[in-house]
C-alpha positions as CSV (number, residue, x, y, z in Angstrom):
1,X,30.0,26.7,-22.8
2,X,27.7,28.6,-24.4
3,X,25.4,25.6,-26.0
4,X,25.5,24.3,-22.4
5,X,24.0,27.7,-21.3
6,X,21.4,28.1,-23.7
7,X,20.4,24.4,-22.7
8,X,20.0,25.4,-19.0
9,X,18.4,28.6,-20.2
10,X,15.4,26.5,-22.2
11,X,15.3,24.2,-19.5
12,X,14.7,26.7,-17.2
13,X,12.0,27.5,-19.4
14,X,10.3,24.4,-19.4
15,X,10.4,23.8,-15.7
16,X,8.5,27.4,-15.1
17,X,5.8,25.7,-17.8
18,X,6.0,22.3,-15.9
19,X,5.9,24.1,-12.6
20,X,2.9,26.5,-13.5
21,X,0.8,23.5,-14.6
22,X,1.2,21.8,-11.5
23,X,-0.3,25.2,-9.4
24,X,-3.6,24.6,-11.5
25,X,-4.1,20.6,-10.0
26,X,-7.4,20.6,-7.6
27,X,-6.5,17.8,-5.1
28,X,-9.0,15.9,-3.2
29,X,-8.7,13.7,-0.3
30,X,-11.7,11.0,-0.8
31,X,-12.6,8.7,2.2
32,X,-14.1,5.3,1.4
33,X,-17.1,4.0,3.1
34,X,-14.2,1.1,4.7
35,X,-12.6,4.5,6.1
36,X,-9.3,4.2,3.9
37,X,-8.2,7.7,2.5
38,X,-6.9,8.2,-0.7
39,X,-5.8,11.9,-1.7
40,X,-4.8,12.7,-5.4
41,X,-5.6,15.0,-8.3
42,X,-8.9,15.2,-9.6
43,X,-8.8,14.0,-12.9
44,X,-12.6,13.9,-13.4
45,X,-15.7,14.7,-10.8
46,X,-18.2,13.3,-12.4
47,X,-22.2,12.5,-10.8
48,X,-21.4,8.2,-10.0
49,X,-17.6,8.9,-9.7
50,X,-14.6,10.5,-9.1
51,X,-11.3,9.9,-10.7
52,X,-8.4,10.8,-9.1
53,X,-5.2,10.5,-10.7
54,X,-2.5,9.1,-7.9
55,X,1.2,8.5,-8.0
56,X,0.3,9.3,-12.1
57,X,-1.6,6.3,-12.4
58,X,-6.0,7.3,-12.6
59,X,-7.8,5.6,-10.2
60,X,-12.1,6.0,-10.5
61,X,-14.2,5.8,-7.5
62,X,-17.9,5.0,-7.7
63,X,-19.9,7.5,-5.8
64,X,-21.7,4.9,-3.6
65,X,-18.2,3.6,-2.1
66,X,-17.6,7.3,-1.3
67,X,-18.1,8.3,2.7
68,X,-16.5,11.7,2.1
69,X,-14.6,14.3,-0.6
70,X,-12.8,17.2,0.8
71,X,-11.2,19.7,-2.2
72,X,-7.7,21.2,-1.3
73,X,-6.8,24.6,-1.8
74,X,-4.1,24.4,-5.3
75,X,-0.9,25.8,-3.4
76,X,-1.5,29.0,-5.6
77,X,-5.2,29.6,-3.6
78,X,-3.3,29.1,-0.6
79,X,-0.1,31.0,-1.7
80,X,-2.3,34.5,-2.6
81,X,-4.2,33.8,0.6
82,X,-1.1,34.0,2.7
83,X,0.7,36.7,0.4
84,X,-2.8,38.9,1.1
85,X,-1.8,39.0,5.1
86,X,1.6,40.3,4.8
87,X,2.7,43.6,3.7
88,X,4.6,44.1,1.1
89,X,7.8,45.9,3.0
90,X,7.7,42.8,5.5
91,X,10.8,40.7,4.7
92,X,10.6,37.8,7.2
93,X,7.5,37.3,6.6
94,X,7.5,36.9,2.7
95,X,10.6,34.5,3.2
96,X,8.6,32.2,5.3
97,X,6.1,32.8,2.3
98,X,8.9,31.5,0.1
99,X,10.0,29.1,2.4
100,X,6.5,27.6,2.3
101,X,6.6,27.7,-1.1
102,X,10.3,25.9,-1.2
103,X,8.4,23.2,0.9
104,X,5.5,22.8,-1.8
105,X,7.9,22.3,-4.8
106,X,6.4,25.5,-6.0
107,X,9.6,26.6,-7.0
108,X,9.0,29.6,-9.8
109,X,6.7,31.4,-7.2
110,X,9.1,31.0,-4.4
111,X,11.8,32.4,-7.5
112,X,9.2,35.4,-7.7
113,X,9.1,36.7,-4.0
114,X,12.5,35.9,-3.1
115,X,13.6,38.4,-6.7
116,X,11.1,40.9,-5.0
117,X,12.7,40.5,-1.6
118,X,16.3,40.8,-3.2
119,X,15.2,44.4,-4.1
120,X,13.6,45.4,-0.9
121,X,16.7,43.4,1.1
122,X,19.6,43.1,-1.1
123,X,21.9,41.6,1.6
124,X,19.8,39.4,3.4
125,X,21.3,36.3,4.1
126,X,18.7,34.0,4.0
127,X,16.9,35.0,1.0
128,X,20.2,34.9,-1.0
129,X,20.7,31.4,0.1
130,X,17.1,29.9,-0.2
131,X,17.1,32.0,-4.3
132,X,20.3,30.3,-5.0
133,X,18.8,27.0,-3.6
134,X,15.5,27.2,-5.4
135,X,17.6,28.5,-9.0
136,X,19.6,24.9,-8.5
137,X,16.2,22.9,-7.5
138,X,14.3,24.0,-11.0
139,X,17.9,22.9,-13.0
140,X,17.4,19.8,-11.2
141,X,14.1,19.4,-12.1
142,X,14.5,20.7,-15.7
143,X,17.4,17.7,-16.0
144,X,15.3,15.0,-14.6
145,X,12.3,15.9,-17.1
146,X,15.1,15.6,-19.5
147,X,16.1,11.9,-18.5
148,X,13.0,11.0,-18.3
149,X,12.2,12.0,-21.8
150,X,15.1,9.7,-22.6
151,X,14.6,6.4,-21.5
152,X,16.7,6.9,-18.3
153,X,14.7,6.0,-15.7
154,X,15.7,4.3,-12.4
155,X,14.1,1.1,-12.2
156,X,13.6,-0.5,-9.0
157,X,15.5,-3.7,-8.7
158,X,12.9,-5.7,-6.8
159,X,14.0,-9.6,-5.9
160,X,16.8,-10.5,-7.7
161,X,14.7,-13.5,-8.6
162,X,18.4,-15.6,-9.0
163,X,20.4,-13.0,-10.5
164,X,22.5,-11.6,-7.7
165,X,23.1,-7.8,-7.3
166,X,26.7,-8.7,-6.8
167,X,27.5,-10.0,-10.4
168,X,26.5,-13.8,-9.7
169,X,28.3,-14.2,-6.4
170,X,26.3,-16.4,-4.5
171,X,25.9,-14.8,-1.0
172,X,24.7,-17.1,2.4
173,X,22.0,-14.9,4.3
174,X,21.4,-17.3,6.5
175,X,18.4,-19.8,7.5
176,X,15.9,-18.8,5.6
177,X,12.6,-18.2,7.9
178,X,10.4,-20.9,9.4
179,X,8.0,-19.4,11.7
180,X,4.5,-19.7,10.2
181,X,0.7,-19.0,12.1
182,X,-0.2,-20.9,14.7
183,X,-3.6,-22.9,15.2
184,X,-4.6,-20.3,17.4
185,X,-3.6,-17.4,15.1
186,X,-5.5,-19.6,12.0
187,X,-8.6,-20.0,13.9
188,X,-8.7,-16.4,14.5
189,X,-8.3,-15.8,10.5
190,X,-11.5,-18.5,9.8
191,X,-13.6,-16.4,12.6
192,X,-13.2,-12.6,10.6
193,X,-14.1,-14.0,7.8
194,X,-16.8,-16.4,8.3
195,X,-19.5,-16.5,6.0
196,X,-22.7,-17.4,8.0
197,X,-24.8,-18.0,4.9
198,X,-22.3,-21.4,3.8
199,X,-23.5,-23.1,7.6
200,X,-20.5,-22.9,8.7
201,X,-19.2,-26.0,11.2
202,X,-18.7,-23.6,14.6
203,X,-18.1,-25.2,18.0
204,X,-18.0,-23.0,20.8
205,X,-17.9,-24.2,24.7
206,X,-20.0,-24.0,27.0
207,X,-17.0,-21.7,29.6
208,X,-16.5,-19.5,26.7
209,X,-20.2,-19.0,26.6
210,X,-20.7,-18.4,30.6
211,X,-18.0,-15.7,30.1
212,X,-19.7,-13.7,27.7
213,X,-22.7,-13.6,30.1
214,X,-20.6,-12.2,32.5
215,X,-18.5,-10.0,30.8
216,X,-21.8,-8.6,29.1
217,X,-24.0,-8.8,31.6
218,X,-27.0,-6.2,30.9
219,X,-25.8,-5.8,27.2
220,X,-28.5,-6.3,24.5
221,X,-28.7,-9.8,23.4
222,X,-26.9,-11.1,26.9
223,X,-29.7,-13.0,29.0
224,X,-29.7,-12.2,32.9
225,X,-31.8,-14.6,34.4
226,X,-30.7,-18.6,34.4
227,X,-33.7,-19.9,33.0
228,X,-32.9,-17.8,29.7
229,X,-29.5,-18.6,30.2
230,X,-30.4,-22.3,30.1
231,X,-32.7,-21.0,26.5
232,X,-29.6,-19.1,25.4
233,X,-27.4,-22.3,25.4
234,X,-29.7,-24.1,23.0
235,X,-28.9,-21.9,20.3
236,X,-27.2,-22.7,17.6
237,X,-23.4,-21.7,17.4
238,X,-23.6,-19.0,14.3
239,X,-26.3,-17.4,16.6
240,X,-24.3,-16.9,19.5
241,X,-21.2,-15.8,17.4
242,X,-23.3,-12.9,15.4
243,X,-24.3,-11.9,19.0
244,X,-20.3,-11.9,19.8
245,X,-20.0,-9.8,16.8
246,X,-22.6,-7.2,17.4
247,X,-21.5,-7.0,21.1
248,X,-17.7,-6.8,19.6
249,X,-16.7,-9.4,21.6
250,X,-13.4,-9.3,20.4
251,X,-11.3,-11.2,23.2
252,X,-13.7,-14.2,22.9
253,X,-13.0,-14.4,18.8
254,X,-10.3,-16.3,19.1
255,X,-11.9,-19.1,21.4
256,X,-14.4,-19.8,19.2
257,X,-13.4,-22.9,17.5
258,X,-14.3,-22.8,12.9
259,X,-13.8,-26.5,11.8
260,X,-14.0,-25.7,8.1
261,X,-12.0,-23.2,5.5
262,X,-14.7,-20.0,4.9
263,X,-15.5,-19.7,1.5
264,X,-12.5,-16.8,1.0
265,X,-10.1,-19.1,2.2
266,X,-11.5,-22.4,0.2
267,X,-11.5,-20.0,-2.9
268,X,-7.9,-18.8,-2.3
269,X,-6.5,-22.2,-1.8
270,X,-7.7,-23.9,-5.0
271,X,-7.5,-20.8,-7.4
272,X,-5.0,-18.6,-6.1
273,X,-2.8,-20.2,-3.6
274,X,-0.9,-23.1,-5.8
275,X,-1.5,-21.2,-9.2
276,X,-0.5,-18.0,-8.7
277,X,1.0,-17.5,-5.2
278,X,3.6,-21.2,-4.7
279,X,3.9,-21.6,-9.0
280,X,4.9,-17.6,-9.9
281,X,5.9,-16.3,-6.3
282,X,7.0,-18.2,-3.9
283,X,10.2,-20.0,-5.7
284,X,13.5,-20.5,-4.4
285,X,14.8,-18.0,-7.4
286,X,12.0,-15.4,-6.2
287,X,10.2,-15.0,-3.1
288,X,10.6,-17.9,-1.9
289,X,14.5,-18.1,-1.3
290,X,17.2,-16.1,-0.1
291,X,16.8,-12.8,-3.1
292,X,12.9,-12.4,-1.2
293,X,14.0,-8.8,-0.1
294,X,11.1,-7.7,2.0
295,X,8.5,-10.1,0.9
296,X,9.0,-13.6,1.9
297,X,6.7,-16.6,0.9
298,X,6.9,-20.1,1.7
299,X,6.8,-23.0,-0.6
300,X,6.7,-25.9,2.0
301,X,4.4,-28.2,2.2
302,X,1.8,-26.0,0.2
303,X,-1.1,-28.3,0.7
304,X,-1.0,-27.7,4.6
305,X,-3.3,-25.0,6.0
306,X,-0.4,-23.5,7.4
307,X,1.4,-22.6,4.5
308,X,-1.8,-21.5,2.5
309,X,-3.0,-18.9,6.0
310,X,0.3,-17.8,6.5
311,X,1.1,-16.7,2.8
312,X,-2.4,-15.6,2.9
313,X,-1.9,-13.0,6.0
314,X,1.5,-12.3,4.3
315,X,-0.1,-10.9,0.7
316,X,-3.2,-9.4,3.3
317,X,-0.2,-7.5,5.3
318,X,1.8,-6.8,2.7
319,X,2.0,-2.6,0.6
320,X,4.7,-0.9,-0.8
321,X,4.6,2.5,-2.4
322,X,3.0,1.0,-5.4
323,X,-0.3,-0.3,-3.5
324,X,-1.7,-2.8,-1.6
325,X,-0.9,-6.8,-2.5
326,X,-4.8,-7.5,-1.9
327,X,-6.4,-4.3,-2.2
328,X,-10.4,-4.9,-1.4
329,X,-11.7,-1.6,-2.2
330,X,-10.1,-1.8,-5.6
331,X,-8.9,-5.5,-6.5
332,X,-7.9,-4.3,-10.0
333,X,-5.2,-3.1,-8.8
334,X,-3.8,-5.7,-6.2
335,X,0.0,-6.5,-6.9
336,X,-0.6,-9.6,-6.5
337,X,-2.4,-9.0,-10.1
338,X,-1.1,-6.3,-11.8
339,X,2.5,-7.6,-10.9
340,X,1.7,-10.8,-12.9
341,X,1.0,-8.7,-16.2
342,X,3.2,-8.2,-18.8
343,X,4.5,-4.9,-18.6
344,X,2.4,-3.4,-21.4
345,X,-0.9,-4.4,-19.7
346,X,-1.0,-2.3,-16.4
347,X,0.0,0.9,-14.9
348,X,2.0,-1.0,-11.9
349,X,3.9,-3.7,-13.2
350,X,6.4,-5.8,-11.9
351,X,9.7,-4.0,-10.6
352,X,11.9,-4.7,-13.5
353,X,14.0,-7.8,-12.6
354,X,16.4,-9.9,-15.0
355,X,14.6,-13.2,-15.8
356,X,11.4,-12.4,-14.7
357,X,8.3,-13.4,-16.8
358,X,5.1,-12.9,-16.4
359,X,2.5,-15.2,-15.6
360,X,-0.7,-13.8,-17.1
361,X,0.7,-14.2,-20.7
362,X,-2.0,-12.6,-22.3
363,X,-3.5,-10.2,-19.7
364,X,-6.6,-10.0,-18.3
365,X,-8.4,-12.3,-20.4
366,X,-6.2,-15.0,-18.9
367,X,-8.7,-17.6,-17.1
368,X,-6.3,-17.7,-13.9
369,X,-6.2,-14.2,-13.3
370,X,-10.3,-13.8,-13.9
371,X,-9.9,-16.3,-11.0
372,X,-8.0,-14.6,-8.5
373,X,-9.5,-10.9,-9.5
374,X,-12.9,-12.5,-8.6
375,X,-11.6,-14.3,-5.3
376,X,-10.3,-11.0,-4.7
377,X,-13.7,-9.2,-4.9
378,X,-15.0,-11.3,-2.6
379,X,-12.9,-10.3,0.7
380,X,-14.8,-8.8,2.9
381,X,-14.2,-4.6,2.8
382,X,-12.9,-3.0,5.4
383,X,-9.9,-5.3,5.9
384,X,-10.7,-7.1,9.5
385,X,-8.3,-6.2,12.3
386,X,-7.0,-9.9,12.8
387,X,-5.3,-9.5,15.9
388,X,-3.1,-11.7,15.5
389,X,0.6,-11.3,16.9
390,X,2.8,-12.8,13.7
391,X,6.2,-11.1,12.6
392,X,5.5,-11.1,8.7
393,X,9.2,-12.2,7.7
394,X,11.5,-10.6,5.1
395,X,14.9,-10.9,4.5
396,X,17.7,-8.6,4.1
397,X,19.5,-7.6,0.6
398,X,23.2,-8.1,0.8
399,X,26.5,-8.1,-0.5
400,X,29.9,-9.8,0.0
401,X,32.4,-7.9,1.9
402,X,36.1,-8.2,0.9
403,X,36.7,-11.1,3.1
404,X,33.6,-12.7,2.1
405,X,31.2,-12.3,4.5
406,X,27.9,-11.2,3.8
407,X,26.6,-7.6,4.7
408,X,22.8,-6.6,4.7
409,X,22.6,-3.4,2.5
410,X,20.2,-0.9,3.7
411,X,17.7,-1.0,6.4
412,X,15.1,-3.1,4.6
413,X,16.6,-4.9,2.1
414,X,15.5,-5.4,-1.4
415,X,12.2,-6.9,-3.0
416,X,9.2,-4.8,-4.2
């Protein structure tokens, strides 16, 4: 009893240490030019960057992809701010402090006024039950640092890629899904990311363009009279579509007709799609099959355009707590990469899953993942607002009841 007491007691210690390092962080909220928002601790705030170091892992942002930074008050700046506007002899109003601080995981400060307040107050209910609360939270905390320092993390279990969380019972979840994009939902796709400067082949009719004049009639660009109309119709069709664009014609998008992959789609089809998305993805054992969790790929006729779009929008849709599968605004870190590393060569690797291997064998000088990190870079930044109405499919996690039928486990099932 008594070892197990001085253990807690040095513990306790640590987590004050551990605790009164975290007060010091400055975090930042930096806004990207594409209007994405990333908030972490500033690691480094430099004159052509910032680092900020987010979910542990330190992410540097060049100055020109920077809109905006705003600096947050350390919760000790806005702890003394707050303690400054209530007196001393004011109970409630230093346990809300506390409570506050309860809130912020600031746990040795809230410890500090709620000691004070057990002086002023010695039976007050609530500050005897938050101070025993907060005394158990920084044991907690002093225990996890512990098994963490010993190898005893919780690993996410990802897809089961073939190795079934029920001990190898093979469990039926059903049809697996078969809805893909529509030719409708594809064209829309090709028109957000045309690239005008490859000449792209772009039909667009004659009714679609006699409803622009009259939709945007008086608008800049729009001709009023019908003898520029009559002009208007003789120009080419990537003309009239960057006039679309700049009046954000957005219901018409769809009707114009792209007859030819844009280069980001061309690029993703013969260097990503088959060589990193169907070959190291998409299986039966992984994403592709019944263990997918919540990302689900297909591997069906992967030639066709609409396998290659639909596991396109898929990756493009697709973020867990970990990041984005594509991220534009920092393609280094995409999943769809870093997941594909062996485990020593990035800060997010895969989810650790039995019989997974991964397929840039020797990092990032590997010639297929210079190829899809470049195709990456390439997507235009912000991420366009397809509009298209597709369910991105996923499939539940679940496990054999005692009579044997399947049950879904969880809300969302399993997978990244």
């Amino acid at each position: 009893m008594q070892l197990n007491l001085r253990g807690f007691v040095l513990a306790f210690v640590l987590s004050l240490t551990v605790t009164a390092v975290a007060w010091a962080e400055r975090q930042a909220v930096v806004t990207l030019n594409t209007g994405r928002q990333l908030k972490g601790e500033v690691v480094d705030d430099g004159a052509d960057s910032i680092t900020l170091r987010i979910s542990g892992i330190n992410t540097k942002i060049k100055r020109t992809d920077i809109k905006s930074v705003k600096f947050l008050k350390t919760t000790d700046e806005e702890y003394k701010e707050r303690r400054a506007k209530v007196d001393d002899d004011d109970v409630d109003g230093r346990y809300e402090i506390a409570r506050w601080l309860f809130d912020q995981k600031a746990y040795t400060l809230a410890l500090k006024e709620l000691n004070e307040l057990t002086k002023i107050s010695p039976d007050h209910q609530k500050v005897g039950l938050l101070r025993r609360v907060v005394i158990l939270k920084i044991g907690e905390d002093a225990n996890n640092n512990n098994n963490t320092n010993n190898g005893n993390n919780n690993q996410d279990p990802g897809p089961n890629h073939g190795n079934n969380a029920n001990n190898g019972n093979n469990v039926n979840v059903g049809p697996l899904p078969t809805k893909m994009l529509d030719a409708e939902s594809i064209n829309k796709l090709k028109v957000f990311e045309i690239d005008f400067k490859t000449n792209p082949k772009i039909f667009i009719s004659r009714d679609v363009i006699e409803e622009m004049f009259e939709n945007y009639a008086g608008k800049e660009g729009v001709p009023d009279n019908p003898n520029d109309k009559r002009l208007f119709l003789r120009k080419k069709p990537d003309e009239i579509l960057k006039i679309m664009f700049a009046l954000r014609a957005r219901e018409l998008y769809g009707k114009v007709q792209v007859r030819d992959d844009p280069p980001a789609f061309a690029a993703f089809r013969q260097k990503v799609h088959r060589n990193v998305v169907v070959n190291h993805c998409a299986t039966a054992k992984c994403h592709g099959g019944e263990n997918a969790g919540k990302l689900f790929l297909f591997n069906k006729g992967i030639n066709s355009p609409t396998t290659i779009y639909t596991n396109f929008y898929i990756l493009n849709q697709f973020k867990n707590k970990a990041g984005f599968m594509i991220d534009r605004d920092f393609p280094e870190k995409s999943l769809l990469l870093t997941y594909a590393l062996p485990d020593n060569a990035t800060p997010l690797p895969h989810p650790k899953v039995k019989g997974w291997q991964p397929l840039f064998r020797i990092g990032q000088k590997d010639r297929a993942y210079k190829a899809a990190l470049d195709w990456v870079s390439t997507l235009y930044k912000p991420v366009p607002q397809y509009d298209v109405k597709y369910k991105v499919p996923s499939l539940p996690a679940r496990l054999p009841k005692a009579n044997g039928k399947a049950e879904p486990v969880g809300k969302d099932g399993g997978g990244e």
